[in-house]
C-alpha positions in Angstrom: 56.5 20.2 125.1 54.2 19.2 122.4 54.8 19.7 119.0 58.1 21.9 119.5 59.2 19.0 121.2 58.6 17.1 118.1 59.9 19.4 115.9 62.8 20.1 118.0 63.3 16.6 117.9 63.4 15.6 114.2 66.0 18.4 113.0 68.4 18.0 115.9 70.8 15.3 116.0 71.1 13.0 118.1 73.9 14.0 120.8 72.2 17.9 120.6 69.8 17.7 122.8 72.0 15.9 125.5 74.2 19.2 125.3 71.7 21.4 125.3 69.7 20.0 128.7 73.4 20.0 130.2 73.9 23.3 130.1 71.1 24.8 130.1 69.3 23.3 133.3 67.0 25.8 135.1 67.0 27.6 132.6 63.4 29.2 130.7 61.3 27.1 128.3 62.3 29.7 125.3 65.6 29.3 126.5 66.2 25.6 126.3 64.1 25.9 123.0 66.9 28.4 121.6 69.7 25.9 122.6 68.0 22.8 121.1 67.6 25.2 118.1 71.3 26.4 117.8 73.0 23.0 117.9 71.3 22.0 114.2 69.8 25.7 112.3 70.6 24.7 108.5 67.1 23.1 108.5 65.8 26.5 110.1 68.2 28.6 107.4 66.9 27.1 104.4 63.4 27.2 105.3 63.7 30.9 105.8 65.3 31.6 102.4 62.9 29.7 101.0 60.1 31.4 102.2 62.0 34.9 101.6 62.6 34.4 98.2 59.1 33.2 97.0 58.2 35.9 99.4 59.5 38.5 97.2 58.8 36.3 93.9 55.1 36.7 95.2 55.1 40.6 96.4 56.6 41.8 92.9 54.0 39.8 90.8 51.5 41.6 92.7 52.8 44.6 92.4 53.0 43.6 88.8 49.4 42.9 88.5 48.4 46.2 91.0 50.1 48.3 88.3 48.1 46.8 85.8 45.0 47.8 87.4 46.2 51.0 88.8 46.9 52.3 85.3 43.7 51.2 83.6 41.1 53.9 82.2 38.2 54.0 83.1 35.4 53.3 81.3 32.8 49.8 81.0 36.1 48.1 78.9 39.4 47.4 80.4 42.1 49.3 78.8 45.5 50.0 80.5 48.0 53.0 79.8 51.3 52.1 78.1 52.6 52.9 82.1 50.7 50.6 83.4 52.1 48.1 80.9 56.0 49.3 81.7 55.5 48.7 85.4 54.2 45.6 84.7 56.5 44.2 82.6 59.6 45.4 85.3 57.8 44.0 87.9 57.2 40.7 86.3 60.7 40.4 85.1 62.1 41.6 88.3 60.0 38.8 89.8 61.4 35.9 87.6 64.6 37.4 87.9 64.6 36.7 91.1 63.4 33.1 91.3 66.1 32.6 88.1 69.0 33.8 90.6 68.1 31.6 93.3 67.2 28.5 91.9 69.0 25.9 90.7 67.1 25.0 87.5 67.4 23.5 84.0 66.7 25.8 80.9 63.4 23.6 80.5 62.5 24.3 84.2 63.3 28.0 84.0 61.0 28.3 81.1 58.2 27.1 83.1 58.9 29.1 85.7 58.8 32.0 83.5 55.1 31.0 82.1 54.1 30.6 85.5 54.9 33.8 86.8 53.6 35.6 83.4 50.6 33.2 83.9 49.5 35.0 87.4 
């Protein structure tokens, strides 16, 4: 088992895994796995919102700072079109947006949060 054994372990409770080698005897590894798995998935629920939402936090500041350096003229200075500074400021408050929606914060917390994601 290993460390999905472990892991299994610490976010099921206690009588879970009982039910789970019950009915599922015989059965395939990835199948036993799923059934520990099912009988406690909050753990598994939030960690995947998490993860989605600083996903997309992440993917629009990039696309945020992409713009920025898509629109740019060239030339030995760095100077950026007034496009280049639109998209950027949508995709930057598109991007705060959607950490402010999601997170529970106070307004001191959100206003880091905001220089942080204006920060880069």
């Amino acid at each position: 088992q290993g460390t999905a054994g472990l892991f299994v372990s610490f976010f099921c409770q206690a009588e879970a895994p009982m039910k789970a080698a019950a009915v599922t005897l015989g059965a395939e590894p990835h199948i036993k796995l799923f059934k520990l798995l099912a009988a406690s998935w909050e753990p598994f629920d939030y960690y995947g919102k998490i993860s989605m939402e600083m996903g997309t936090a992440c993917m629009l500041s990039g696309l945020a700072y992409f713009g920025l350096f898509y629109m740019r003229t060239s030339g030995a200075t760095f100077l950026v079109e007034s496009g280049g500074w639109c998209a950027f400021a949508v995709m930057s408050v598109l991007s705060w947006w959607s950490l402010i929606l999601h997170l529970n914060l106070t307004t001191a917390q959100h206003f880091i949060v905001g220089c942080l994601v204006l920060s880069g």
